[in-house]
Each structure stands twice: as structure tokens, then as C-alpha cells.
N, C-alpha and C positions, 0 to 999 in steps of 0.2 A: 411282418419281418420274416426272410426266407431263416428256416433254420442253418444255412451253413452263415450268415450273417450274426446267429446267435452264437455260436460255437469260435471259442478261443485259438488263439495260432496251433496249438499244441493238437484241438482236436481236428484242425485241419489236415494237418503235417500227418497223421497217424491213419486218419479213416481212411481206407479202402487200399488201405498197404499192409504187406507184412513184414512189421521189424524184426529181426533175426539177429542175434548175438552166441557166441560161443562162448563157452565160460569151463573151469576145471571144477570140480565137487572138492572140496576141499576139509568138511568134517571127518573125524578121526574114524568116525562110524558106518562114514558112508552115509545115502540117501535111505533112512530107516523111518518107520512110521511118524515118529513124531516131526521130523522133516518133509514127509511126504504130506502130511497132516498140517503144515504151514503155508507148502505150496498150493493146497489146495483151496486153503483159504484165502489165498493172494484172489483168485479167480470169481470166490465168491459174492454173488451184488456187484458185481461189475459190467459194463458192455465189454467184455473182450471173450474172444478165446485163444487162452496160450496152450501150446505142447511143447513137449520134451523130445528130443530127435538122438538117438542116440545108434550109432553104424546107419542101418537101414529102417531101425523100427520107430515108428514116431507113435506119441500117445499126450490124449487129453490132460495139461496138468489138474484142472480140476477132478483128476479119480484117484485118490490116495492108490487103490489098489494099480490101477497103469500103471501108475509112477512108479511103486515100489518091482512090477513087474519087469522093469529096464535093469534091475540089479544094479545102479550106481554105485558104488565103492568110491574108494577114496582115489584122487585122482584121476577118473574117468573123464572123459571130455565130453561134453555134452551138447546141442545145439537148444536153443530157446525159441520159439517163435510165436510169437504174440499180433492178433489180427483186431482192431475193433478200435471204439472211440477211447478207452483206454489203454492203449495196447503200451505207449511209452511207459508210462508209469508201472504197469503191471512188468515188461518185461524189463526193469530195472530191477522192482521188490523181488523179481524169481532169481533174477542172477546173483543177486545178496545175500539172498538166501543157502544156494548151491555153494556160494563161494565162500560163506562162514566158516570157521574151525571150529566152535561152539554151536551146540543145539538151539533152535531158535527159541 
């Protein structure tokens, strides 16, 4: 069996694309370790790799330190981009996360 044979709509639809969603930061704290420490979890054991795109500077979300390097604040806009055989589901868990009001 070819593996794109094995692999479900979902991992079709995603591989060898990059999904990309915009989203607002929305915790009262901003993007602070313990949120950057959530995003980086999303990444972790996954096939994907997402970044955070924020003006001009884009950075791996799997590095608590990049992440918190963007300075996120509340209300910031941020771009999400996620590459890989997980990349839907991963770039939903990031956006949810960013877009909480409560720490995760």
C-alpha cells in the first residue's frame, strides 16, 4: 500500500501546504511563559512545524524563548503558520490558545 493511500483526507488536504490563519492574542497578560510554554507544547511529537509571524519577524513556535521574543501583548495580531502532516490540527490548538482570555 502507497503510504498517501494510508493517510486520511485530512493528512492529504494539509501535506506539503502551509496553512496560515491570523488570530488577536487575547490573554489579559499577553503571550507570557506559561503561554509560550503551552505553544510549545502543541509542537511537541508532532510532524509539523508551526511559527508565529508577527510585522516582519517570524519564529519557530516550538521555542518558548522565540515566542516570548515577539513581545505579544494583549491584542497584538499575529500570523500562525503551520507546515506538515499535522499542521490543521496543530494550527487550530495555537490559534486557541493565543485567542484565550485565561491562561492555559
Amino acid at each position: 500500500m502507497s503510504p498517501a493511500a494510508e493517510q486520511g483526507p485530512e493528512d492529504l488536504r494539509s501535506e506539503g501546504k502551509v496553512l496560515e490563519r491570523e488570530c488577536v492574542v487575547c490573554n489579559a497578560k499577553g503571550v507570557h511563559g506559561r503561554v509560550a510554554a503551552a505553544l510549545a507544547r502543541v509542537v511537541l511529537d508532532r510532524e509539523v512545524a508551526v511559527h508565529l509571524v508577527r510585522d516582519r519577524e517570524e519564529v519557530d513556535c516550538g521555542s518558548i524563548l522565540d515566542v516570548l521574543s515577539l513581545a505579544l501583548v494583549t491584542g497584538t495580531r499575529v500570523t500562525v503558520r503551520a507546515e506538515g502532516k499535522d499542521a490543521a490540527s496543530a494550527l487550530e490548538e495555537v490559534v486557541k490558545i493565543l485567542e484565550q482570555e485565561e491562561d492555559p
